[in-house]
KENU-737825 format. One record per residue (C-alpha): z, x, y; residue number from 1. Coordinates in nm, 3 decimals. Layout:
! KENU-737825
Z:Z | X:X | Y:Y | nr:NUM
...
//
This chain:
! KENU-737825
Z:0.748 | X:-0.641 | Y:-0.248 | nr:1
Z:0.559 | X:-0.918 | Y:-0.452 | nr:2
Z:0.224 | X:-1.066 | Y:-0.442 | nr:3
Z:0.353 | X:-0.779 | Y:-0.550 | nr:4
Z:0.650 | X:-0.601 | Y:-0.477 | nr:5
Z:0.770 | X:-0.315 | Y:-0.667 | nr:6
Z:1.088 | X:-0.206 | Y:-0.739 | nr:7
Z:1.478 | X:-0.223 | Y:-0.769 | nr:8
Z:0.588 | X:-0.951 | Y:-0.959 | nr:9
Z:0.275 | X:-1.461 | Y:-1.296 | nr:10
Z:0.341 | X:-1.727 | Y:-1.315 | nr:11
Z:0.335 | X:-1.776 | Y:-1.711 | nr:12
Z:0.683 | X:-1.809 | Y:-1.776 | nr:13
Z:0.860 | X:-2.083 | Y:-1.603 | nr:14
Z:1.087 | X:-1.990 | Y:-1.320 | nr:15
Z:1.391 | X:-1.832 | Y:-1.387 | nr:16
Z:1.749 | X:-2.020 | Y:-1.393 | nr:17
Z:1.960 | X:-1.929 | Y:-1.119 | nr:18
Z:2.249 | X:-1.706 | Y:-1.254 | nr:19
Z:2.583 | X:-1.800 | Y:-1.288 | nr:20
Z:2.813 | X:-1.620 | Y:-0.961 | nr:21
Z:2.924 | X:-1.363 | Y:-1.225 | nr:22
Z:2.596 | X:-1.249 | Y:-1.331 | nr:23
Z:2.464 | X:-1.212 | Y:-0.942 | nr:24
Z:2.365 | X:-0.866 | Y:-0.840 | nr:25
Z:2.477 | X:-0.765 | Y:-0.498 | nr:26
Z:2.196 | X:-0.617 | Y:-0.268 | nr:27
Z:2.396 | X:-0.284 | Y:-0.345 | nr:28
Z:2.403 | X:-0.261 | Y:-0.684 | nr:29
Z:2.019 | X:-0.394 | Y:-0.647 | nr:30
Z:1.968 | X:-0.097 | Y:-0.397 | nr:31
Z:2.140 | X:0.162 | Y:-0.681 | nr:32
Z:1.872 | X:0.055 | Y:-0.955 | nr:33
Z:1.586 | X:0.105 | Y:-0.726 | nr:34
Z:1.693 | X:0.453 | Y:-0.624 | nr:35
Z:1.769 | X:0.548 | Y:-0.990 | nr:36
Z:1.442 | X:0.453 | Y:-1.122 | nr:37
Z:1.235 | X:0.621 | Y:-0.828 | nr:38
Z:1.450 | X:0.950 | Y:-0.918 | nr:39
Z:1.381 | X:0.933 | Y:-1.302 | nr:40
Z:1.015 | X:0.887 | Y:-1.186 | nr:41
Z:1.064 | X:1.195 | Y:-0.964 | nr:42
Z:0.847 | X:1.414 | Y:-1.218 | nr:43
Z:0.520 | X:1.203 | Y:-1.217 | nr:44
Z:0.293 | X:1.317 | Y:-1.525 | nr:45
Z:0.540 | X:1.490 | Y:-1.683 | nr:46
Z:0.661 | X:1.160 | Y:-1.838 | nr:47
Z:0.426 | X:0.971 | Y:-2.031 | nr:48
Z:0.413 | X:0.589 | Y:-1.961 | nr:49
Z:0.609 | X:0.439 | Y:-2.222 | nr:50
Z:0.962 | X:0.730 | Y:-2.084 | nr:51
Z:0.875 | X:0.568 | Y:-1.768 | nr:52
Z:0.919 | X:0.252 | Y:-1.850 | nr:53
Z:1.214 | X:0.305 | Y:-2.073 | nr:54
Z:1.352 | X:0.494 | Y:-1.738 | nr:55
Z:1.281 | X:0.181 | Y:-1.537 | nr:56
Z:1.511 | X:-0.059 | Y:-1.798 | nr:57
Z:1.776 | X:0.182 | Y:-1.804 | nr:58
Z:1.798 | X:0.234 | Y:-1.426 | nr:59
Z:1.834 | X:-0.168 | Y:-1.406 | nr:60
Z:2.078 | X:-0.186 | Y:-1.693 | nr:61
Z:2.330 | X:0.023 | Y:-1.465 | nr:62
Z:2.293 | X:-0.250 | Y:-1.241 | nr:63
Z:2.434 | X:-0.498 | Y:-1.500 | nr:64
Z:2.122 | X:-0.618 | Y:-1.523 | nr:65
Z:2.114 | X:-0.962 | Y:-1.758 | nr:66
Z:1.756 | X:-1.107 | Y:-1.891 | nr:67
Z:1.789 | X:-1.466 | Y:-1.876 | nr:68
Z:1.712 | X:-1.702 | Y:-2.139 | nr:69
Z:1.399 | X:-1.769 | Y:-2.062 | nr:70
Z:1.264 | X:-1.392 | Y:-2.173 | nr:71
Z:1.511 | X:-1.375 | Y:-2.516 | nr:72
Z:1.659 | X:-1.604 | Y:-2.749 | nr:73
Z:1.788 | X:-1.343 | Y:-2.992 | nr:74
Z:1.895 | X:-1.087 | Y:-2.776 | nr:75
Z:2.205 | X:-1.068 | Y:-2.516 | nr:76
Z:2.073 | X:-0.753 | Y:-2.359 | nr:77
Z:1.748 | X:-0.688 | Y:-2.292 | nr:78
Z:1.539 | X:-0.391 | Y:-2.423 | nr:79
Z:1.324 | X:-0.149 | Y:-2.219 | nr:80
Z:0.996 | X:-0.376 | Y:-2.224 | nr:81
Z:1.169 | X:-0.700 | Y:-2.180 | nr:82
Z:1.273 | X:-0.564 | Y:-1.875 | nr:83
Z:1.010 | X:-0.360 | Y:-1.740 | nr:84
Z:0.767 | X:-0.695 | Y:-1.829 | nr:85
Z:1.018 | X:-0.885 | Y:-1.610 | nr:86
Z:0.972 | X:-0.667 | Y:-1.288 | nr:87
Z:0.561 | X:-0.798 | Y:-1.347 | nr:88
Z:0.661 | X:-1.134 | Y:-1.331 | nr:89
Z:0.611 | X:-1.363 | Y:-1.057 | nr:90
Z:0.966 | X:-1.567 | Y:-1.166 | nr:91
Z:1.167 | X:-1.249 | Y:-1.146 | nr:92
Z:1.054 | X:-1.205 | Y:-0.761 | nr:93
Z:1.115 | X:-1.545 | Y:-0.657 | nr:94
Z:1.474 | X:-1.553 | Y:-0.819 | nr:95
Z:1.521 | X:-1.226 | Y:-0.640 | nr:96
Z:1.390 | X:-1.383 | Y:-0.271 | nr:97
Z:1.564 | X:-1.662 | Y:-0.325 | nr:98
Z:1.897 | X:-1.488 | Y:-0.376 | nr:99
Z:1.794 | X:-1.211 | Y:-0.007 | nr:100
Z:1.696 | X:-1.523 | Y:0.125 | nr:101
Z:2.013 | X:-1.688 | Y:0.133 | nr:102
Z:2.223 | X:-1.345 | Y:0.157 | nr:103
Z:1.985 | X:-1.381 | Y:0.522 | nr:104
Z:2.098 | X:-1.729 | Y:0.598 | nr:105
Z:2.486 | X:-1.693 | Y:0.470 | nr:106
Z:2.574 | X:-1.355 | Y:0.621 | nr:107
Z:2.209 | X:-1.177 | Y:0.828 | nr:108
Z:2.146 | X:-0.936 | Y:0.549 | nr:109
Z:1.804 | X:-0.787 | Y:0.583 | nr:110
Z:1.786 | X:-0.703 | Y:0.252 | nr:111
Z:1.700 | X:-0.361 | Y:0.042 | nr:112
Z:1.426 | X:-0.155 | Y:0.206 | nr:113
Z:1.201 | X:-0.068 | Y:-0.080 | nr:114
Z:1.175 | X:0.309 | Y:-0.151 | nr:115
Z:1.440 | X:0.413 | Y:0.093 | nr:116
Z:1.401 | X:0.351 | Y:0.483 | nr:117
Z:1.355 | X:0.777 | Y:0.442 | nr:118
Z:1.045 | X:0.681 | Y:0.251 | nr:119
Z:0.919 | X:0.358 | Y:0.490 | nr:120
Z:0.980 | X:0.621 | Y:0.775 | nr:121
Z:0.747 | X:0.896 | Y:0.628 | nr:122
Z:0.489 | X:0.615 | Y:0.534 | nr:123
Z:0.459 | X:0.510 | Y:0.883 | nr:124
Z:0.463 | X:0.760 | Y:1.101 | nr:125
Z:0.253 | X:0.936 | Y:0.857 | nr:126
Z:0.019 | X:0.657 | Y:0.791 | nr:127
Z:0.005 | X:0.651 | Y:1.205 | nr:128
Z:-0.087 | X:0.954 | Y:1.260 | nr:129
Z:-0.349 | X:0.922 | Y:1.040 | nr:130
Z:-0.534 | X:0.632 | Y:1.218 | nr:131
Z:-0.477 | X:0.835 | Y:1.551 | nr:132
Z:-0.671 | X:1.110 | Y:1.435 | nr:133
Z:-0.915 | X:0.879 | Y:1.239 | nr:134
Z:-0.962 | X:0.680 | Y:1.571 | nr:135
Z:-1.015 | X:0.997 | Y:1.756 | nr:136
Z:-1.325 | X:1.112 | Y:1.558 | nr:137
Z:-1.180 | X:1.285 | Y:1.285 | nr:138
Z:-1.139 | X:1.265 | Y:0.903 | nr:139
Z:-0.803 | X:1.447 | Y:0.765 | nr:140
Z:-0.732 | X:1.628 | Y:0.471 | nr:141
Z:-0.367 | X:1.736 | Y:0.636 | nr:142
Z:-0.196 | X:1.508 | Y:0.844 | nr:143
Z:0.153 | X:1.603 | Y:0.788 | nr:144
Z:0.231 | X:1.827 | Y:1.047 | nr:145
Z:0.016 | X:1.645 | Y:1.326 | nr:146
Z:0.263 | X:1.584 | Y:1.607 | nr:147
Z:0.328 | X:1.213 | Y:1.680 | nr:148
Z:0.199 | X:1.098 | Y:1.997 | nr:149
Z:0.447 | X:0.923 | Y:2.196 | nr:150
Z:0.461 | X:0.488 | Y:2.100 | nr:151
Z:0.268 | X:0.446 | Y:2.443 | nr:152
Z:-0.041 | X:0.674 | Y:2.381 | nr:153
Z:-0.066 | X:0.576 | Y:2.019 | nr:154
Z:-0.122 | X:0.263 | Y:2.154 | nr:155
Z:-0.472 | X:0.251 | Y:2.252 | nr:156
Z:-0.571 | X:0.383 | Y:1.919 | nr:157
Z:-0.365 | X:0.154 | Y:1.722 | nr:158
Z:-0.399 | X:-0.152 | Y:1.896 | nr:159
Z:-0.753 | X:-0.201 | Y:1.746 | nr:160
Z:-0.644 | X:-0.114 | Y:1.386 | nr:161
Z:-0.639 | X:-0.475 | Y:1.188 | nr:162
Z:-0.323 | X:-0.409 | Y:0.883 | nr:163
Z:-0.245 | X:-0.570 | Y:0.547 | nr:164
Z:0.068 | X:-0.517 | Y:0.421 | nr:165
Z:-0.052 | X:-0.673 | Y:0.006 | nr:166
Z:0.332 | X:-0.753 | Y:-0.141 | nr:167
Z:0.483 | X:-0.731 | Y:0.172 | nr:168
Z:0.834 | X:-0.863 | Y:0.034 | nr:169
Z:1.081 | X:-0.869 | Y:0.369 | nr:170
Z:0.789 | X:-0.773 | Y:0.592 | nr:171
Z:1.023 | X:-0.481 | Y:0.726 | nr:172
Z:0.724 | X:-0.205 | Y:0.665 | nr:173
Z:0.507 | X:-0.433 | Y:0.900 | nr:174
Z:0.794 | X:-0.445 | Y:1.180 | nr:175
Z:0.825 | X:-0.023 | Y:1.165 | nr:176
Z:0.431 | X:-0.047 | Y:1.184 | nr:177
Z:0.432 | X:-0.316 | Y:1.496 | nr:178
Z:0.718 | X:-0.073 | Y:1.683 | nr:179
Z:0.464 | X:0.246 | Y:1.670 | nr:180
Z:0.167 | X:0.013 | Y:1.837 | nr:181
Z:0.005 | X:-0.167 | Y:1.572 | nr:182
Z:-0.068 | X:-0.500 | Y:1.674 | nr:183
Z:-0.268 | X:-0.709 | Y:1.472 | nr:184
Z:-0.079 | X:-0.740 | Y:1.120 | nr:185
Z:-0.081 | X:-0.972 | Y:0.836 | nr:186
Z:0.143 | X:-0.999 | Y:0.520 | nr:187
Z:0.077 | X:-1.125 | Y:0.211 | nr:188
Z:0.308 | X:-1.169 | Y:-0.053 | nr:189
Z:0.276 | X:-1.456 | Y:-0.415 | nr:190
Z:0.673 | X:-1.520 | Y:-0.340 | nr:191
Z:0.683 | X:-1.816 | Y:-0.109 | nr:192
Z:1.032 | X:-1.701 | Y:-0.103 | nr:193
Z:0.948 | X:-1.374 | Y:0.059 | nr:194
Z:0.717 | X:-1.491 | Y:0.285 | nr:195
Z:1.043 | X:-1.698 | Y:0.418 | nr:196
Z:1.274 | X:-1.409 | Y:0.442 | nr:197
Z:0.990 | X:-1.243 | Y:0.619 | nr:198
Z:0.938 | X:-1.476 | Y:0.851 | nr:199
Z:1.273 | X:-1.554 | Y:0.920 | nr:200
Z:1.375 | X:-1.150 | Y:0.958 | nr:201
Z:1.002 | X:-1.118 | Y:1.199 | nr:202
Z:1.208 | X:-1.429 | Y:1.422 | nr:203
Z:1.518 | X:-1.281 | Y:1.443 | nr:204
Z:1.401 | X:-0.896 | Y:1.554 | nr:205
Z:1.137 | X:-1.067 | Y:1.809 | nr:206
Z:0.831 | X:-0.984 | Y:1.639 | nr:207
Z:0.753 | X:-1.333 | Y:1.585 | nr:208
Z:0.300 | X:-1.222 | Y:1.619 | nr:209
Z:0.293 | X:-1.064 | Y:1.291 | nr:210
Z:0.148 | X:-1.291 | Y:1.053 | nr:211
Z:0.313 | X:-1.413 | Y:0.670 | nr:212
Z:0.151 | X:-1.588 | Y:0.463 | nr:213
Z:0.198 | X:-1.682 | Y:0.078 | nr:214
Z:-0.153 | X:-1.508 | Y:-0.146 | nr:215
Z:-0.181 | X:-1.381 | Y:-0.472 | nr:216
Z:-0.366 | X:-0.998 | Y:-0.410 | nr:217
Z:-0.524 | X:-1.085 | Y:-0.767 | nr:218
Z:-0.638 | X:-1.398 | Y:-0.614 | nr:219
Z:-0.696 | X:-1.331 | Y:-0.264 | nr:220
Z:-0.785 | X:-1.633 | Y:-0.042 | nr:221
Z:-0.816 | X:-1.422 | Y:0.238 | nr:222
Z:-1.154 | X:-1.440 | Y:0.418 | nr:223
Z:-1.099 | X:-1.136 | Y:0.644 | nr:224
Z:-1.115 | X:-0.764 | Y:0.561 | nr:225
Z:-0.891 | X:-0.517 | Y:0.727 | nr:226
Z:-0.907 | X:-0.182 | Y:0.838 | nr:227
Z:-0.591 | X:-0.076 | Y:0.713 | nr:228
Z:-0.435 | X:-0.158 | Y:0.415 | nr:229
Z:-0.136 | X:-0.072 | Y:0.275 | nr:230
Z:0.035 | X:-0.130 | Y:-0.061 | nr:231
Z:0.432 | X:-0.012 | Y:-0.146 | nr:232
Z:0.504 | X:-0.071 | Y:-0.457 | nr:233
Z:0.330 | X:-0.388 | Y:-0.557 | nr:234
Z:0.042 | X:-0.169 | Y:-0.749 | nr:235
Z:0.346 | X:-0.013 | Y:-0.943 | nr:236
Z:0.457 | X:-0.392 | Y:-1.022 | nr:237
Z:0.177 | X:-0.505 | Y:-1.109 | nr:238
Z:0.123 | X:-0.246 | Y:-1.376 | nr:239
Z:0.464 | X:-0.360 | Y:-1.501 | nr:240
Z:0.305 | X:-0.689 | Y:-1.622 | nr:241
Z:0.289 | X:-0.780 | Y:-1.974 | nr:242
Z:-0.122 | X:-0.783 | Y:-1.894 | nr:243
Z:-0.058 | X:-0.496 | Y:-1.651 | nr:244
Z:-0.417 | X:-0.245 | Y:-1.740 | nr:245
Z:-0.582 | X:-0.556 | Y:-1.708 | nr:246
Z:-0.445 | X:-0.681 | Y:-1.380 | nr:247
Z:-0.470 | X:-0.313 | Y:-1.236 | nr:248
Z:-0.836 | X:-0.378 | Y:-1.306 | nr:249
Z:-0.848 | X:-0.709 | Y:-1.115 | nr:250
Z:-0.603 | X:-0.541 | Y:-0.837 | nr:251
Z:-0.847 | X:-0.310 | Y:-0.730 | nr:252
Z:-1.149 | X:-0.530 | Y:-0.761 | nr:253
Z:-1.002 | X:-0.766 | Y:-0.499 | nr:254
Z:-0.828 | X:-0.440 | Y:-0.257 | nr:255
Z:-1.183 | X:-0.325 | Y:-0.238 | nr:256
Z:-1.288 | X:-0.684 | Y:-0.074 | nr:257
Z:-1.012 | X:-0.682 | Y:0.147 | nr:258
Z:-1.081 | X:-0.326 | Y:0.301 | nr:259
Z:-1.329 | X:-0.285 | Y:0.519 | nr:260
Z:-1.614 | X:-0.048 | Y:0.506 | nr:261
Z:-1.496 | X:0.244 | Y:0.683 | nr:262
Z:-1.122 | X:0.139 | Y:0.673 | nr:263
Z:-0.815 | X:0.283 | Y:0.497 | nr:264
Z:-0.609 | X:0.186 | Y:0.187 | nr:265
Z:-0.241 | X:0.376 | Y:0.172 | nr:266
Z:-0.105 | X:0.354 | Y:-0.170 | nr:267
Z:0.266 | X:0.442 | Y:-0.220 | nr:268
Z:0.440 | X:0.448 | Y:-0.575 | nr:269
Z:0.725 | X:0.580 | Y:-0.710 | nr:270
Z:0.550 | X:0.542 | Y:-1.085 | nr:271
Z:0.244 | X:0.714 | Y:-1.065 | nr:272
Z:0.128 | X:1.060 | Y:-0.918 | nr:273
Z:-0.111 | X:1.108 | Y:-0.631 | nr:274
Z:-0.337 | X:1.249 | Y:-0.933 | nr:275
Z:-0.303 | X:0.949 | Y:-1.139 | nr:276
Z:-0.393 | X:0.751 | Y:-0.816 | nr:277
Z:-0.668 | X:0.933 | Y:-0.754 | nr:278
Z:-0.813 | X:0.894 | Y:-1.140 | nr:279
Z:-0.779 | X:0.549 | Y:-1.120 | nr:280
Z:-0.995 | X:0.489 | Y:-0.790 | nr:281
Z:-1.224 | X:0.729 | Y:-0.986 | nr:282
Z:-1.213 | X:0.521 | Y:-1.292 | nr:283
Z:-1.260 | X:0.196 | Y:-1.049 | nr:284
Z:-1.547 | X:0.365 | Y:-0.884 | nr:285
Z:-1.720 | X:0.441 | Y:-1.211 | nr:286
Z:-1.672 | X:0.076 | Y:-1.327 | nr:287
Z:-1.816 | X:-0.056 | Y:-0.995 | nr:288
Z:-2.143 | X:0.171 | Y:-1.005 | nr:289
Z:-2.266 | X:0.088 | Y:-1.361 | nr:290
Z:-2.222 | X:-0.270 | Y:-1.215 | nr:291
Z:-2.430 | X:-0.316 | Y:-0.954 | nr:292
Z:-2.778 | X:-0.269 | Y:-0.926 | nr:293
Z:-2.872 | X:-0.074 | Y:-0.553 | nr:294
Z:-3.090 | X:0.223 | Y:-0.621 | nr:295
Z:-2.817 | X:0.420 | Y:-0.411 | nr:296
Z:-2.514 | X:0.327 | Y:-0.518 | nr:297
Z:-2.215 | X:0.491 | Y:-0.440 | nr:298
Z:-1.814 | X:0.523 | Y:-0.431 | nr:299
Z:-1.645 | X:0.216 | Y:-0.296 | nr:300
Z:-1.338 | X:0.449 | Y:-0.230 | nr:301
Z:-1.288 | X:0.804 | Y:-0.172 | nr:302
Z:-0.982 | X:1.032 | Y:-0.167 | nr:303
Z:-0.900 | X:1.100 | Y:0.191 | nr:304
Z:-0.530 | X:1.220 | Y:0.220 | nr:305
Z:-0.167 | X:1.215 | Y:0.062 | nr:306
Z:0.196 | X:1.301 | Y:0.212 | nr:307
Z:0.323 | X:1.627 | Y:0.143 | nr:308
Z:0.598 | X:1.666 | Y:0.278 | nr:309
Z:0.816 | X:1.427 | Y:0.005 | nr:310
Z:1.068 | X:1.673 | Y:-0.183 | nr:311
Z:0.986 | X:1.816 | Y:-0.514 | nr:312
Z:1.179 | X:1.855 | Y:-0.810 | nr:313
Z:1.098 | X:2.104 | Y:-1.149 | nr:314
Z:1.092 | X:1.947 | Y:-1.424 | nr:315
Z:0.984 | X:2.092 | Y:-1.762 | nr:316
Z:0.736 | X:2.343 | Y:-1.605 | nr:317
Z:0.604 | X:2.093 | Y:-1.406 | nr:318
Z:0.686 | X:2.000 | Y:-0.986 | nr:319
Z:0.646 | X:1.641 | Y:-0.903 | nr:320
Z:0.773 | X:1.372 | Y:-0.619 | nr:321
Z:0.973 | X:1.067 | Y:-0.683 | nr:322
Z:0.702 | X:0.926 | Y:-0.461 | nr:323
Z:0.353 | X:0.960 | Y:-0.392 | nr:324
Z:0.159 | X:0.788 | Y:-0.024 | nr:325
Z:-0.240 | X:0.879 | Y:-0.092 | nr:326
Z:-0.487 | X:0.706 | Y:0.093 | nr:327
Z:-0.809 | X:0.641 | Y:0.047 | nr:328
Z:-1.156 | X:0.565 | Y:0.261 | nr:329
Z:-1.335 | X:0.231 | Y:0.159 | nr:330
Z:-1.735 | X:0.345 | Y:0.195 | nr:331
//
């Protein structure tokens, strides 16, 4: 995920030296740190933002995790901001491409699957069904237990559906989406380096009709809107930024230009709850009405639906989801 991409990305600090062959981190122990940090997310609200964070740096410590010198002078290890502003930054991302990209080239690795391919599975044949039975005529408060229609009836529905994948890293979510009848898909990602790995990985599996291309979502030169959009992990990164409340601001400023009116945006993190998602589109909302100046105006995005069926953990009183998938209707 960059442009973003969240997980285990600006361009203010210069790009990052390329570590000596004893400081690389193998797509395994890269894998670990990822799936350590979503677990010590598992309890959503529970943890207040500046645990999470600290959970986030210690997760990617146990990956032997070094800052480089171009984050710390004084410091041989980094502390729990320095490296949880480092997943918001554009250089970290592009080091990190540039090392799956050539993993790719040397030996075919794919590369990690962000979340877990258990998650990426849930996400799309959830996020399917959901366009089915929008497609069909109706709006959804429970699509988890709708049974999946087989790839070749789906397909007429889907077909029609235009998709966005915003920090679409190795592209793989858009591949799982293209095999279940989606057809008309775009990724964007800031990494030039991803957008090469996900080209590369689209050529090799025959998908070669999806569409990469390098954009900033904060910047977004794109002069199409989509039906269905769909962000893992790169709203999570993006609050990771030094500047992240203010670039959350401008994220969903430019996600409500690329959705269009009557389309879907699927949000999944593994650092904030469906609750907190849904505050924040409130909070966005707000903002946007006591801008504009119709007589009528209304909600740019409503709640529509979230996956249930993620396990849940107890945690100090409290029952949360290392993940949350929510999705909302652009108006």
């Amino acid at each position: 995920m960059a442009g973003l991409r969240l997980g285990p990305d600006d361009s203010e600090l210069s790009q990052q030296s390329r570590a000596a062959p004893a400081d690389l981190i193998s797509d395994d122990d890269r894998s670990v740190a990822a799936d350590s940090w979503s677990i010590k997310s598992d309890y959503g609200s529970t943890l207040d933002d500046d645990q999470r964070h600290a959970d986030a740096a210690e997760a990617l410590s146990a990956a032997n995790l070094r800052a480089p010198s171009d984050y710390s002078s004084d410091k041989d290890e980094p502390d729990a901001e320095g490296v949880t502003s480092m997943l918001g930054l554009q250089s970290y991302w592009d080091a990190a491409y540039a090392d799956e990209l050539a993993n790719f080239h040397e030996h075919g690795h794919t590369g990690e699957v962000w979340f877990g391919a258990d998650v990426m599975e849930v996400v799309v044949s959830w996020t399917k069904n959901l366009c089915i039975d929008i497609s069909q005529g109706r709006m959804p408060n429970h699509v988890d237990n709708i049974k999946s229609d087989p790839v070749e009836q789906g397909d007429k529905y889907l077909s029609d559906w235009s998709v966005l994948d915003i920090g679409t890293g190795n592209g793989l979510l858009l591949q799982e989406l293209s095999k279940q009848g989606f057809s008309d898909l775009t990724g964007t990602d800031y990494s030039e380096g991803a957008i090469d790995l996900a080209r590369s990985l689209a050529g090799r599996d025959g998908l070669p009709n999806i569409h990469f291309l390098v954009d900033d979502v904060l910047d977004a030169k794109l002069e199409r809107q989509f039906q269905l959009v769909v962000d893992k992990g790169t709203l999570d990164a993006i609050g990771l930024h030094p500047d992240g409340s203010i670039k959350r601001v401008m994220y969903w400023d430019s996600v409500s230009r690329l959705v269009a009116p009557g389309g879907v945006l699927v949000i999944t993190s593994c650092n904030n709850t469906k609750d907190e998602l849904v505050q924040e589109v409130e909070s966005f909302n707000q903002r946007s009405v006591t801008q504009e100046h119709d007589e009528t105006p209304k909600d740019k995005f409503q709640y529509l639906s979230h996956v249930r069926t993620y396990p849940t953990f107890m945690f100090g009183g409290s029952v949360g989801s290392r993940v949350a998938t929510v999705a909302f209707l652009r108006n």
